[in-house]
Every structure is written in C-alpha cells, then in structure tokens.
C-alpha positions in Angstrom: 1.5 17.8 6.7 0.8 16.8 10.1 -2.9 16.8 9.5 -2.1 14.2 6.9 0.1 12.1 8.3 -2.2 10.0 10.8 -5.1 9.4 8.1 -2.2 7.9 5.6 -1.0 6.0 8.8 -4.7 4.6 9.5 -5.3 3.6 6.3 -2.4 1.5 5.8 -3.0 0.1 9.2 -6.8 -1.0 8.3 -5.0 -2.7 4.9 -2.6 -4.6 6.6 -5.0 -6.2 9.1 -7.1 -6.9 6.6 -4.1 -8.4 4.4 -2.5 -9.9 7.8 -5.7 -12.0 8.2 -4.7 -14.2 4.6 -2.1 -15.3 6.8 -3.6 -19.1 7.5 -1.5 -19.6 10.7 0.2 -22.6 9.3 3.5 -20.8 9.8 3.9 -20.3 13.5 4.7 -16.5 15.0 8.7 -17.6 16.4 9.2 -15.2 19.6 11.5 -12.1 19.1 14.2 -10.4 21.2 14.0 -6.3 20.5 17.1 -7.0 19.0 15.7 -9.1 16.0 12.5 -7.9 15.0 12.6 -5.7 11.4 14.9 -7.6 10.4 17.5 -7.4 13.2 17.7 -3.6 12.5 18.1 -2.4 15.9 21.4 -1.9 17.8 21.6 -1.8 21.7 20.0 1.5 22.8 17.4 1.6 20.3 16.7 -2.1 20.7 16.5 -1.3 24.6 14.1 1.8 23.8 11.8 -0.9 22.3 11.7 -3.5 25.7 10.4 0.5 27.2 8.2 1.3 24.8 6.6 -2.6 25.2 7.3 -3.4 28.5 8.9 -6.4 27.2 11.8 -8.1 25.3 9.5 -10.5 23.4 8.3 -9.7 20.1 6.5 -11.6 17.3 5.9 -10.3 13.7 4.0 -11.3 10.7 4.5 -14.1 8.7 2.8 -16.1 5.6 1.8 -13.6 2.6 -0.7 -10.5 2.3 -4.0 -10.8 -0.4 -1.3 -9.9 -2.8 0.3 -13.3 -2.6 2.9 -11.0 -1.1 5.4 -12.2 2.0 4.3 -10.0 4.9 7.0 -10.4 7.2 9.8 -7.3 6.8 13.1 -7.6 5.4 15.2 -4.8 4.3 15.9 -6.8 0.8 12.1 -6.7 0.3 11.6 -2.8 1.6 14.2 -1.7 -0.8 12.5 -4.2 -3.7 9.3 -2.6 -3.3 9.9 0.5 -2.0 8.5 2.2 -5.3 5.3 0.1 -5.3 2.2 1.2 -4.1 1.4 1.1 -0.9 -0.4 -1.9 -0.4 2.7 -3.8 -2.0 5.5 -2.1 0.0 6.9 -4.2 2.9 6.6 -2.3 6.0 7.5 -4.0 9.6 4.8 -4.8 11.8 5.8 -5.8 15.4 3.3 -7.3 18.4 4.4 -8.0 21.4 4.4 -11.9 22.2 1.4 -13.5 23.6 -0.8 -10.3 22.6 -3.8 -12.3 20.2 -5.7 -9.2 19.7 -4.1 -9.0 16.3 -3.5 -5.2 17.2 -0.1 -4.3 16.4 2.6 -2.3 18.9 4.3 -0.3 15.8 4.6 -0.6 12.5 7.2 0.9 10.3 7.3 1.7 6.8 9.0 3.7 4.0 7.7 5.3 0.7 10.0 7.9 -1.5 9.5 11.2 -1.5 10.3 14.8 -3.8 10.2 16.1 -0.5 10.4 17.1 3.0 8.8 20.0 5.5 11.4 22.6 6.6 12.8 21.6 10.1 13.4 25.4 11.2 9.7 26.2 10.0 7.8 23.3 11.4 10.3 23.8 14.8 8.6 27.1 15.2 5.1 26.1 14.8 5.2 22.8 16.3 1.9 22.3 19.0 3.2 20.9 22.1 2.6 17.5 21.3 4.7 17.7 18.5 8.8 17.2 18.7 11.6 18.0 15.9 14.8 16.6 16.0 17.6 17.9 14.1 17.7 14.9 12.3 18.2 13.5 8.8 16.5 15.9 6.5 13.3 16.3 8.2 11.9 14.1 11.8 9.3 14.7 14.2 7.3 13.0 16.6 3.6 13.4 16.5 1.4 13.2 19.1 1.3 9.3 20.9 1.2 7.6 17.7 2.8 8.9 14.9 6.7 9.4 13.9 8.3 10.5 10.6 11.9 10.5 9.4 12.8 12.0 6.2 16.2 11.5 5.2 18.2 12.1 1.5 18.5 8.8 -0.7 17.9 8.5 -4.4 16.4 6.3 -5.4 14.5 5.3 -8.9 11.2 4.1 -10.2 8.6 3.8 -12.7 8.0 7.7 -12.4 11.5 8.4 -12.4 14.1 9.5 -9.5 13.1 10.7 -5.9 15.6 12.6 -3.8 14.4 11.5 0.0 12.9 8.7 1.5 10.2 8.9 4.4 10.0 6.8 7.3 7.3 6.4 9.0 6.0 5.0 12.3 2.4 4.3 13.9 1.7 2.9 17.4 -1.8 1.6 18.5 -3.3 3.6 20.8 -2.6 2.4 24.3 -0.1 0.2 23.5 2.8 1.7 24.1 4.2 1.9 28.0 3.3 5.1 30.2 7.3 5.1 31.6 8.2 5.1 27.4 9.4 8.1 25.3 9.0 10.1 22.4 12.8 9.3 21.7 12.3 5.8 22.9 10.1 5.5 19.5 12.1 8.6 17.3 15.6 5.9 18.1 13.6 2.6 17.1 12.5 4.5 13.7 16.4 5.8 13.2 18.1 2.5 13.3 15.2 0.4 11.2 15.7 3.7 8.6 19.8 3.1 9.3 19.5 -0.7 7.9 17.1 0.6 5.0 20.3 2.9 3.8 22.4 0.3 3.6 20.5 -2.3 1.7 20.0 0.5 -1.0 23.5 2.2 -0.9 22.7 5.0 0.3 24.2 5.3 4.0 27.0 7.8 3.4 23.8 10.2 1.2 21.4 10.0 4.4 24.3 10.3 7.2 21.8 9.0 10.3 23.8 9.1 13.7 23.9 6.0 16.0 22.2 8.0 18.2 19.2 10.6 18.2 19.9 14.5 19.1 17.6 15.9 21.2 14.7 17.8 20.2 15.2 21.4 18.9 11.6 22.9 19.9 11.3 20.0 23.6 
C-alpha cells in the first residue's frame, strides 16, 4: 500500500502538468487567500495550517481546461461529477503558491472510490518512522514529506457498480513545503477539502470527519 501510493501520486502529477500546459493563459491565475483555494473548502485552522505549510496566504490554482477539453480548476460539484471517471478525467485541486512560475505545484488533492481501506491498528504497528496514522475516518496516514491519504466511508455509484469508501489523497512537491510546517499541518488541509467532498455527495453524516484532526496513534 505504501509502496504504491507515491508512484500513483507521480503519475497523476506528470499528467496534470502535461494537461495544465493546454491551459493558453488567456484566463488569468486570480490570487487566493488559504481560505479559498479547492473551492473555499478550508475552515480557520486548516486554512491557517496551509499559510505554514507555504509560508504564505497567497495562493493561485489552475484554470482554462486539461487535453480532455476538461475545466481544470477544482470544484467539489465537478469532483463528485467525475469522481468515478478515470483518472485523467477526475477533478483533483492543484494549489501553487502566488508568484511561484515554475509551474511546480505546492499540493494537489484528489479523490478516487475505493472497495477498500488498510487496517488502522495493523498499519499503526508497522508504520516506519516516517509514517503517521491518525485515528481518523476509516483509514489516514501521513507518508513520508510528500504523500497523505484519507480513507473515509461514502457510497457512492458507477459504471462498475457501488463502492463503500472514498480515498483522499494528497502530494506535495519536494521542497515545497515549509521546514517550521507539519505532518498535521498537511493531514488537517486534506480533512477539511475531504469534509466539503462529503457534503456535495450526501454523505457527511456516513464519513463522520471531525473539525479537527486527532493526534497520531503510532507519533
């Protein structure tokens, strides 16, 4: 599972920067607060744990459409909408920080449905020392410097039928994130984008995510 994770992660990053480069720059990147960026998802301390994580309160995110003829930028009407697509037609949140031209994004969020989820207790035990579980929807961790997963219950349907869970998942660039930053700087920024994503498909009351984060069970 953990082995996995950051390959899936990298690929959908190479995609989207590919895809993000369709965008013709006609529409100009509007500066974000923390609080406004995947779609104004995040609530005071998560929206604070962001300005850490970046070292700043402004934010831009994508705009015009992918190769798909897709919109790029996130919405939570658009992530539920495509949530059973594939993965280069899901809408997942990409968020730079503001003035940053490298085209190298600080996170990028994004949710897929799932049959499944690891076993908290059971990954708690054998978690490396770089790796944090938080008692936590049905499954969350924090992987290394980059990587973040949030598996919580929601049904939802598709072509191939019903899925029992959603996964959330977050990558950060390498180096982009803020040395004074931490792991539950990015594990609340996750929660609160996965919080909105409940609501816009119903499911809030099935996935029960807190305002606020628990710590760690294994930190």
């Amino acid at each position: 599972m953990r082995n996995r994770t950051p390959r899936m992660l990298c690929g959908t990053l190479m995609f989207f920067m590919v895809a993000a480069c369709t965008d013709d720059g006609s529409n100009e990147k509007a500066t974000l607060s923390a609080s406004q960026v995947c779609d104004s998802t995040l609530h005071p301390p998560s929206a604070a744990a962001l300005a850490r994580l970046a070292s700043t309160d402004h934010f831009t995110e994508l705009t015009g459409t992918n190769q798909l003829g897709d919109a790029t930028k996130f919405s939570l009407r658009l992530a539920a909408k495509r949530l059973h697509r594939s993965a280069k037609e899901r809408n997942a949140c990409w968020v730079y920080k503001a003035g940053d031209n490298r085209g190298i994004p600080l996170l990028i969020v994004e949710f897929e449905p799932s049959e499944s989820h690891p076993a908290p207790d059971e990954e708690a035990r054998k978690a490396e020392s770089d790796r944090l579980v938080y008692p936590l929807g049905s499954y969350a961790e924090i992987n290394g410097v980059m990587g973040a997963n949030l598996y919580f219950s929601c049904s939802t349907k598709g072509l191939k039928g019903t899925l029992p869970f959603v996964r959330a998942s977050m990558y950060s660039s390498g180096g982009q994130l803020a040395p004074g930053s931490t792991p539950d700087d990015r594990m609340a920024v996750l929660n609160d984008v996965a919080r909105g994503l409940t609501e816009e498909l119903g499911c809030a009351a099935e996935a029960a995510l807190p305002a606020r984060i628990p710590a760690p069970t294994n930190g």
